[in-house]
N, CA and C of each residue as an Amber inpcrd file, in Angstrom:
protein
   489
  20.9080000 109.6070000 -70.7500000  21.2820000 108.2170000 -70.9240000
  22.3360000 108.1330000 -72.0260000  23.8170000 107.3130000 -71.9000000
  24.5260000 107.2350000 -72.6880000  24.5300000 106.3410000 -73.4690000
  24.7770000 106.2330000 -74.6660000  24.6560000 105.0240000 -75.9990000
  25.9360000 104.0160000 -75.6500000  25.2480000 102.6660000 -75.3840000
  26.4370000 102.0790000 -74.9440000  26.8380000 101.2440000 -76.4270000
  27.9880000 101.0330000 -76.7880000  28.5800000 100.1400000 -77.9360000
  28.4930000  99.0080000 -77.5700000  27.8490000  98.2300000 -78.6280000
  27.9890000  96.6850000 -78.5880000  28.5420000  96.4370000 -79.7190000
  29.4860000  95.0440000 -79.3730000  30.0530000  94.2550000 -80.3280000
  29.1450000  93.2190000 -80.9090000  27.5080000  93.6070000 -80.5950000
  26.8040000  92.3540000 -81.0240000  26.9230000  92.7110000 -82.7220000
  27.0340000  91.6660000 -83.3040000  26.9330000  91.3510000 -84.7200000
  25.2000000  90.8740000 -85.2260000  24.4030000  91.2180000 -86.1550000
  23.0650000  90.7970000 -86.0880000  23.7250000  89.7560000 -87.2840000
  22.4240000  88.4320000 -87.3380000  22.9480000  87.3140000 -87.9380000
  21.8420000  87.2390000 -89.2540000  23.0820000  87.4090000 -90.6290000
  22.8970000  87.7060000 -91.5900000  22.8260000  86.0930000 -92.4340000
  21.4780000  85.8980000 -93.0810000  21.6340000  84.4180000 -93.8450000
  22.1650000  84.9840000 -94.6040000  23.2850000  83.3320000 -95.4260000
  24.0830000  83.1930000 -95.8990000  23.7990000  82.1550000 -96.9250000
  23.9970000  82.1690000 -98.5120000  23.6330000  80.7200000 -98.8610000
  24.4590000  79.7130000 -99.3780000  25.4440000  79.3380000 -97.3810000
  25.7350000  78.1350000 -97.0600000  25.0460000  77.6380000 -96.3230000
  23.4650000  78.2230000 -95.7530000  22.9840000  77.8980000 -94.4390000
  22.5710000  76.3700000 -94.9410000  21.9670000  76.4560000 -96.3560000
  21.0660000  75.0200000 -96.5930000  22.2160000  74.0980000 -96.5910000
  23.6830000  74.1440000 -96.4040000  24.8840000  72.7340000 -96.6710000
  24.4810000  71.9040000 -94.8820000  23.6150000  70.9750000 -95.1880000
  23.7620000  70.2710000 -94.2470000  23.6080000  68.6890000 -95.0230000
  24.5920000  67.9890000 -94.1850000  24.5740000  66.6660000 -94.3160000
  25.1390000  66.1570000 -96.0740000  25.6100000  66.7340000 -96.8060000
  25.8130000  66.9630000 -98.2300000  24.7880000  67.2810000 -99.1280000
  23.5960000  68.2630000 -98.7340000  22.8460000  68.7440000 -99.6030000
  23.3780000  69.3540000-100.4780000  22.6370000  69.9600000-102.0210000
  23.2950000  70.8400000-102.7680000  23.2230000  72.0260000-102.2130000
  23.8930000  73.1730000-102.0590000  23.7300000  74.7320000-101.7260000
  23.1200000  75.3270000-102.4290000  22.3100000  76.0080000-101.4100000
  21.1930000  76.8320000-101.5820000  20.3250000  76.5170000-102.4700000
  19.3980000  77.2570000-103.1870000  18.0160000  76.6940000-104.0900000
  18.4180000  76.8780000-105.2640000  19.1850000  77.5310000-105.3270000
  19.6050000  77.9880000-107.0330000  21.1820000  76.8180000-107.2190000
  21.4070000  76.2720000-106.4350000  22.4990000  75.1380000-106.8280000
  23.4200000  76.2480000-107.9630000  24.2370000  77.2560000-107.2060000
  25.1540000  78.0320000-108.4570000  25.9230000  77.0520000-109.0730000
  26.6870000  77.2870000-110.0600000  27.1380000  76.6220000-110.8080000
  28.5890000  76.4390000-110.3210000  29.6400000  75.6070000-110.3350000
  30.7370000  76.5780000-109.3830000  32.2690000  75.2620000-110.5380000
  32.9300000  76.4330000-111.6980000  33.7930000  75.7060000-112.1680000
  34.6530000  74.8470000-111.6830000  35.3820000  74.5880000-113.1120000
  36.3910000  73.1220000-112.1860000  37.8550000  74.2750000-111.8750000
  38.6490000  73.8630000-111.5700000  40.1740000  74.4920000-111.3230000
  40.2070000  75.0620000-110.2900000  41.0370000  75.9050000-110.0230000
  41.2270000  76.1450000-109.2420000  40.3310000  76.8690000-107.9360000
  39.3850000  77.7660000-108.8880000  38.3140000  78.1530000-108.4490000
  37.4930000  77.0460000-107.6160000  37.3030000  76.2980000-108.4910000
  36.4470000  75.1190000-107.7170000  36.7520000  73.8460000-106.6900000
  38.1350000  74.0890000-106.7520000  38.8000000  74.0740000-105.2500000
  38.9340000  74.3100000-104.0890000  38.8680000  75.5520000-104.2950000
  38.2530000  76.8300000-103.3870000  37.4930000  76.8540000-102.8520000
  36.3830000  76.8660000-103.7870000  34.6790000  76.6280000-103.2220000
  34.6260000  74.7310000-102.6870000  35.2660000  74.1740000-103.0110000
  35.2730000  72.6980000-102.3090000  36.0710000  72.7770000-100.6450000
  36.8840000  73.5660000-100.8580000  37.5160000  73.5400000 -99.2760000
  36.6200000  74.2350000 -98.6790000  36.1780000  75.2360000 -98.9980000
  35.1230000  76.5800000 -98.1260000  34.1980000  75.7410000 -97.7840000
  33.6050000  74.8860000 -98.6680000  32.3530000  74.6870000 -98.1860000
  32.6050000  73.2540000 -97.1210000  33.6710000  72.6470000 -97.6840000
  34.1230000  71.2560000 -96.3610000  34.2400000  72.1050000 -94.6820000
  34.9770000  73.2030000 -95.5100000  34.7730000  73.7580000 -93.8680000
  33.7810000  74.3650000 -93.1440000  33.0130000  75.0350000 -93.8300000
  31.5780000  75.3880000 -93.3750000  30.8750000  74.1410000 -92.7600000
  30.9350000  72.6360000 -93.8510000  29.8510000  71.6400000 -93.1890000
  30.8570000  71.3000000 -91.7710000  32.2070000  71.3530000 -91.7090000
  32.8190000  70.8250000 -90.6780000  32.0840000  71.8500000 -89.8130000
  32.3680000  73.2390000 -89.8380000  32.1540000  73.8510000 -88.6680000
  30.7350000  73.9220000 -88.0140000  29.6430000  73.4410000 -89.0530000
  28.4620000  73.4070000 -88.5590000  27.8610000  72.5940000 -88.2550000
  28.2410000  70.7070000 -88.7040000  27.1990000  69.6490000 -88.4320000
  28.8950000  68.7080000 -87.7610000  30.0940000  69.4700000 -87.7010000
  31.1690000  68.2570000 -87.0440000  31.3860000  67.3600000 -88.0130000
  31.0530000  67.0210000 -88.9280000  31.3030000  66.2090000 -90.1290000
  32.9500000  66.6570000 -90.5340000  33.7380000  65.0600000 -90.3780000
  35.5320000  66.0710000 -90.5460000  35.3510000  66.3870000 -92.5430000
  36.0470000  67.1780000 -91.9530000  36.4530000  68.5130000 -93.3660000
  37.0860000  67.4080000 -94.4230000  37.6350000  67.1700000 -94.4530000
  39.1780000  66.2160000 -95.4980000  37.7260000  65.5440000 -95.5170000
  37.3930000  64.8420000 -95.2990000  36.0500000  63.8880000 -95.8720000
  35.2710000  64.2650000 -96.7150000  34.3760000  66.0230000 -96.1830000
  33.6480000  66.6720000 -97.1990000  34.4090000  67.1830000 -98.5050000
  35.6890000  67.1270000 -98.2630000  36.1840000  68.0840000 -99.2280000
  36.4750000  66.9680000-100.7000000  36.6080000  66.1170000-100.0020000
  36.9670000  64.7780000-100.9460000  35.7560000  64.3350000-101.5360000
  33.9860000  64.0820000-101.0420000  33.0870000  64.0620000-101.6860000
  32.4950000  65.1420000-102.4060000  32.7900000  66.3960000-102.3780000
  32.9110000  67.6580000-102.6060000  33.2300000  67.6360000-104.3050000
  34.5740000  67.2240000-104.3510000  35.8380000  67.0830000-105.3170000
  35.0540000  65.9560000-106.1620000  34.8250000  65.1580000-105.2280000
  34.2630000  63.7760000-106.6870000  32.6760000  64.0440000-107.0180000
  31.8320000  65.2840000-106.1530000  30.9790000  65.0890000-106.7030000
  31.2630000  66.1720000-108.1290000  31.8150000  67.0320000-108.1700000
  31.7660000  68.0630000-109.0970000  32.7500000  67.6240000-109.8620000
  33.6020000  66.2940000-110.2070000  34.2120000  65.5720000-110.9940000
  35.3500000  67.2130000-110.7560000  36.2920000  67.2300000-110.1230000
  37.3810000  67.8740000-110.0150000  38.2180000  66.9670000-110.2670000
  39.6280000  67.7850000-111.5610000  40.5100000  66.4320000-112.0040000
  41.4680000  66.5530000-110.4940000  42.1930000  65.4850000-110.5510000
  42.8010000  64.5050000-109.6240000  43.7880000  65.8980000-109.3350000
  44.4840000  66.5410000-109.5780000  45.0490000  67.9120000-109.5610000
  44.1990000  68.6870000-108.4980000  42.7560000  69.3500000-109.1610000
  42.3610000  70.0220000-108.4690000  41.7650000  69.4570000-107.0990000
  41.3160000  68.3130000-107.2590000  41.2800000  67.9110000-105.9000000
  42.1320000  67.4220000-104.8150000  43.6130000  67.4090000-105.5350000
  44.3720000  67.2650000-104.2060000  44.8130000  68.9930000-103.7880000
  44.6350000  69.8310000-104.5050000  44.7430000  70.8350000-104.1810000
  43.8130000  71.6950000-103.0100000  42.5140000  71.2550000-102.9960000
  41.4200000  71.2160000-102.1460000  41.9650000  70.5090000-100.8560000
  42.3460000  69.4390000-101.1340000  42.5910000  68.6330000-100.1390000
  43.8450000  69.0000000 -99.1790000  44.3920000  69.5750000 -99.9810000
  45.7300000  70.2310000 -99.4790000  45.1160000  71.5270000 -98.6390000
  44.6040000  72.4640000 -99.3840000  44.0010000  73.5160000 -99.0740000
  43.1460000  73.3920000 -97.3960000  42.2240000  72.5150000 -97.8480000
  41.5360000  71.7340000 -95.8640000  42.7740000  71.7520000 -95.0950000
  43.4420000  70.6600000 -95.2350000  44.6260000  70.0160000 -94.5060000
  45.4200000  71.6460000 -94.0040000  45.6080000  72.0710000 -94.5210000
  46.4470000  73.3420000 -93.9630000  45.4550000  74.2960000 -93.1500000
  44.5830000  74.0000000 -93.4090000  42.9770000  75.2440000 -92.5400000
  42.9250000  74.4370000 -91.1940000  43.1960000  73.2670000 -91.4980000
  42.6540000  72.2550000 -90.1650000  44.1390000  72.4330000 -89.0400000
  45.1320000  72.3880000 -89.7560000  46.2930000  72.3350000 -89.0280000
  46.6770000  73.2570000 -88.8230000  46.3050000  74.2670000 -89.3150000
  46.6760000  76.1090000 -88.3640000  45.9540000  76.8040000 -88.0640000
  44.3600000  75.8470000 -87.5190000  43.1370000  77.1380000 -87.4400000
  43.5850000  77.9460000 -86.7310000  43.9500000  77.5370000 -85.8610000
  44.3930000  78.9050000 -84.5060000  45.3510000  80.1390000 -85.0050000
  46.1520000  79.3840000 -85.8380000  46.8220000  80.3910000 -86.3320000
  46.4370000  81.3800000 -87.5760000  45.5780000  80.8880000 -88.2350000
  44.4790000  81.5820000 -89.3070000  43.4550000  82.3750000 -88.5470000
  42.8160000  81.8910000 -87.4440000  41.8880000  82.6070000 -86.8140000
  42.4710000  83.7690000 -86.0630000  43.8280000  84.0030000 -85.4430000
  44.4220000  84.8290000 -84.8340000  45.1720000  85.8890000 -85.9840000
  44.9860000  85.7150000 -87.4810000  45.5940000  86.4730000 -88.0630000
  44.5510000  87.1350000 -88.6890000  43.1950000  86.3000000 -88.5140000
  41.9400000  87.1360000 -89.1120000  41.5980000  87.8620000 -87.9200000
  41.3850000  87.6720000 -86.7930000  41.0960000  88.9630000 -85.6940000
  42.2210000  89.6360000 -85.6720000  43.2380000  89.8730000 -86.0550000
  44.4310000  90.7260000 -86.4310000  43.5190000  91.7310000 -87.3710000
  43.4790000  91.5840000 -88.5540000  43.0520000  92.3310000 -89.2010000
  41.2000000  92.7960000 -89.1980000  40.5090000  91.9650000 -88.7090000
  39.3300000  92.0410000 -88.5450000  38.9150000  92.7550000 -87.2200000
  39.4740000  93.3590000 -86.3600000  39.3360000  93.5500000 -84.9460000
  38.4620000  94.0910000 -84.8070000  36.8680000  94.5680000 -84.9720000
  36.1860000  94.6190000 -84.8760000  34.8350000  93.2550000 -84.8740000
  35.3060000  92.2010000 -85.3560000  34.3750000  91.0830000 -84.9220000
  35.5730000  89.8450000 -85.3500000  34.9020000  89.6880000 -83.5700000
  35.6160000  88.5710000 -83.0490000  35.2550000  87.2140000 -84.1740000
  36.4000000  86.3390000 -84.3870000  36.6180000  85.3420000 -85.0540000
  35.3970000  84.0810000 -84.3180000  34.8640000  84.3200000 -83.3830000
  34.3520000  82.9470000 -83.5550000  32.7290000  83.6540000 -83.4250000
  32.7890000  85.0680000 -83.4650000  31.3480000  85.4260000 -83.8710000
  30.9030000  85.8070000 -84.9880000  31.9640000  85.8260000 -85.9700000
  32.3100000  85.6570000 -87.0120000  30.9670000  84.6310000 -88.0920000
  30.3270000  85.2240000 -89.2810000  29.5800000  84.0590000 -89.7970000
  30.6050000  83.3580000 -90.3530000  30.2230000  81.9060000 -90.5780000
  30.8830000  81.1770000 -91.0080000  31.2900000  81.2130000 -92.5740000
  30.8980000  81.7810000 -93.0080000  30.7970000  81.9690000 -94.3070000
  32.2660000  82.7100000 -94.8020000  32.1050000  83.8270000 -93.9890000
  33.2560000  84.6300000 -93.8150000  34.5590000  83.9760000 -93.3020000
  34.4150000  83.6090000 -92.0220000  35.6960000  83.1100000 -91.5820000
  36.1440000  81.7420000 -92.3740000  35.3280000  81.4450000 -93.1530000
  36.2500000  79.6630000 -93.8520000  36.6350000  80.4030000 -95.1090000
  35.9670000  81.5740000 -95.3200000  36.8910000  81.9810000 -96.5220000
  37.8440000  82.8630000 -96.5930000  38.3240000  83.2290000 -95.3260000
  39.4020000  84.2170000 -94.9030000  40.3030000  83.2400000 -94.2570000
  40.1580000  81.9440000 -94.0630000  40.8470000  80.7370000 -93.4390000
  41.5860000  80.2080000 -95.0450000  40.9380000  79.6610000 -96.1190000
  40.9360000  79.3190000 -97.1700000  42.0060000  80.2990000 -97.7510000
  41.6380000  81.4620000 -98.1730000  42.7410000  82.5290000 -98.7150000
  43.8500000  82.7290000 -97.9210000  44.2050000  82.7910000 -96.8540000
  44.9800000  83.3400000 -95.9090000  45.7860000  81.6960000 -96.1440000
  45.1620000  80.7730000 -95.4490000  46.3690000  79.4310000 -95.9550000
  46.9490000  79.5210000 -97.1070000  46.1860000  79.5860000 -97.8950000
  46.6280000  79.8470000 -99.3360000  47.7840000  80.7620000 -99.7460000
  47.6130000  81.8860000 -99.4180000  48.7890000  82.8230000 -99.0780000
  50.0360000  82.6640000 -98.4570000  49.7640000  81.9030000 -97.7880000
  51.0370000  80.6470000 -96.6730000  51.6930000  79.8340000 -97.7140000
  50.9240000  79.1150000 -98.9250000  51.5850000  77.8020000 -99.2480000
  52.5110000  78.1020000-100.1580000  53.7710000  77.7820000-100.5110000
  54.6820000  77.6480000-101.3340000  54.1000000  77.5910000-102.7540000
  53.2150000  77.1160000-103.4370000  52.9770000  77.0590000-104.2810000
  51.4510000  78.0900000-105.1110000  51.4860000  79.0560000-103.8190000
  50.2260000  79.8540000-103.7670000  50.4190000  80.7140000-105.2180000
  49.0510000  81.3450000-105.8260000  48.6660000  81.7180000-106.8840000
  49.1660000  83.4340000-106.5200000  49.2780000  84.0750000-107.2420000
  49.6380000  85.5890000-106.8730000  48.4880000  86.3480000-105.8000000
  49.3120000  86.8660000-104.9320000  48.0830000  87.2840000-103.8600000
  46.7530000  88.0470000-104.6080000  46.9490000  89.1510000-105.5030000
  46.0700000  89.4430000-106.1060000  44.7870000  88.3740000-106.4680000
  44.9080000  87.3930000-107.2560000  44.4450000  86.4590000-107.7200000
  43.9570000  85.7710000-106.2540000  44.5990000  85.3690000-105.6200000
  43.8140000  84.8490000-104.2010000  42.6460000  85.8080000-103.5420000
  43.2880000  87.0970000-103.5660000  41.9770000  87.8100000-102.7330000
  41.1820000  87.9290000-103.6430000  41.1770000  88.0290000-104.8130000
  39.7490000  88.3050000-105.8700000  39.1050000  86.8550000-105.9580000
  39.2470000  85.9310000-105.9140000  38.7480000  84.4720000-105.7920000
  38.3170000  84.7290000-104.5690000  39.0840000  85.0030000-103.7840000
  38.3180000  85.2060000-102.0120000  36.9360000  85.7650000-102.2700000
  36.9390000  86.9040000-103.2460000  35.6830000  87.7510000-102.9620000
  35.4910000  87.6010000-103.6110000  34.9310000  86.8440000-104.4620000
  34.1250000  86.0470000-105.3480000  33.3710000  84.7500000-104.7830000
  34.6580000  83.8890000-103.9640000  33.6900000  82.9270000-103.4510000
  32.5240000  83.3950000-102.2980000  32.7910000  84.7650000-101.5600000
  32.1350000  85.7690000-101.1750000  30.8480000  85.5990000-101.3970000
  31.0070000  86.3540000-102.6970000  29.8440000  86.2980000-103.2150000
  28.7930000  85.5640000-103.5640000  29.3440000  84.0840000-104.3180000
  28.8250000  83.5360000-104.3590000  28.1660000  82.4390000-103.4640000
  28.7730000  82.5080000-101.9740000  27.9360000  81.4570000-100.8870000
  27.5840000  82.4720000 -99.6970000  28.2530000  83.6620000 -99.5830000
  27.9290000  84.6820000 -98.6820000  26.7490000  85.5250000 -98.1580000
  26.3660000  86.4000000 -97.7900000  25.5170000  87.3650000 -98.0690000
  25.6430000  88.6940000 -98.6470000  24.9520000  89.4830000 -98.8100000
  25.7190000  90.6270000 -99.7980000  26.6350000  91.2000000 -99.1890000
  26.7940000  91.4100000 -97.8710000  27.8150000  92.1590000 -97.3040000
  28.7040000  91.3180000 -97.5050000  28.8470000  90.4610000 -97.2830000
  30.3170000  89.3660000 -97.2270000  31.5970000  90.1990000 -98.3210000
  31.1550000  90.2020000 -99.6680000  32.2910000  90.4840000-100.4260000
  32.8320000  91.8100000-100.5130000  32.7210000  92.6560000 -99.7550000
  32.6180000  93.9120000 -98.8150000  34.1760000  93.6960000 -97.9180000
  33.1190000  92.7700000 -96.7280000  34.1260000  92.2150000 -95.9560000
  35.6000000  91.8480000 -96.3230000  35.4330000  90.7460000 -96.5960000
  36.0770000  89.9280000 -97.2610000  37.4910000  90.8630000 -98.0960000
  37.0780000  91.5540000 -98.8480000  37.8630000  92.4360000 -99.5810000
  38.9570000  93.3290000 -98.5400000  38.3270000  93.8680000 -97.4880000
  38.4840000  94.8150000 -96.7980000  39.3230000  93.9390000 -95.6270000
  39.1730000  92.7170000 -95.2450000  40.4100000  92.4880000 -94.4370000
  41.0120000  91.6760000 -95.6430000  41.1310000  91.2310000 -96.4450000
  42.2000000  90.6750000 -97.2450000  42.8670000  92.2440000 -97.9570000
  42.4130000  92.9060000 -97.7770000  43.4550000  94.3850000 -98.6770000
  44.1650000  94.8400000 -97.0400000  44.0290000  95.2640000 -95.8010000
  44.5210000  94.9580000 -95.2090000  45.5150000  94.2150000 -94.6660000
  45.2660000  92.9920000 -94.8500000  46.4370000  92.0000000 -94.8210000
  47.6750000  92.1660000 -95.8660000  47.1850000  92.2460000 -96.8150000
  48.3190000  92.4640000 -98.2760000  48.9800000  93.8970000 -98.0910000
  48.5540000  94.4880000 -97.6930000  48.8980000  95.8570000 -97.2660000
  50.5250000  96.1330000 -96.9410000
């Protein structure tokens, strides 16, 4: 009998699973700074609740921003940050199975793909932070809403991409 390969992925919790409806994340509520960082983690997670309860993104990302008192800066930066994830998913999702080709983008946990959506726009925008600095925020926000493998991941197609 021959070993057949599957592309099944086994499904790893993540702690964005508890973001429903604007709960706080996960049980330990991490702490998550203001700036730019916490921008970051405001778009990731607008897009996680978008992709999981349909709730539009630019909405979460904006109660997101005012709940964690982000100054008016960092939250249009968030907001900016959504707005560009929303308007090129296809084209973010086709540049992460580019480099990810081993799991398909929409079997993808979510965790992963809004933060390889998030960095990768980011990398796009005219006013983006040095790529270095983007992928280490990438794998950090990883870490902190992911599962342990995530910042693994994460690292490994964003060094790829920069490549």
């Amino acid at each position: 009998m021959s070993a057949v390969k599957s592309n099944f992925i086994p499904y790893e919790p993540d702690r964005l699973d508890s973001l429903v409806d604007g709960e706080t994340v996960g049980e330990s509520n991490p702490k998550i700074s203001r700036g730019r960082f916490g921008s970051r983690a405001a778009a990731v997670q607008a897009l996680y609740e978008s992709d999981s309860s349909g709730h539009p993104a630019l909405t979460a990302v904006s109660r997101l921003a005012l709940e964690r008192n982000l100054s008016e800066e960092d939250t249009n930066f968030a907001i900016e940050l959504v707005g560009e994830c929303e308007n090129q998913r296809a084209e973010l999702d086709q540049k992460i199975q580019q480099f990810a080709v081993q799991f398909p983008t929409e079997q993808m946990p979510m965790v992963e793909r809004n933060v390889l959506r998030v960095a990768i726009a980011e990398l796009n925008m005219k006013d983006s932070a040095p790529n270095n600095v983007v992928a280490n925020e990438a794998v950090e926000l990883a870490r902190l809403f992911g599962s342990h493998t995530s910042p693994k991941f994460i690292n490994g197609v964003l060094g790829a991409l920069l490549r």
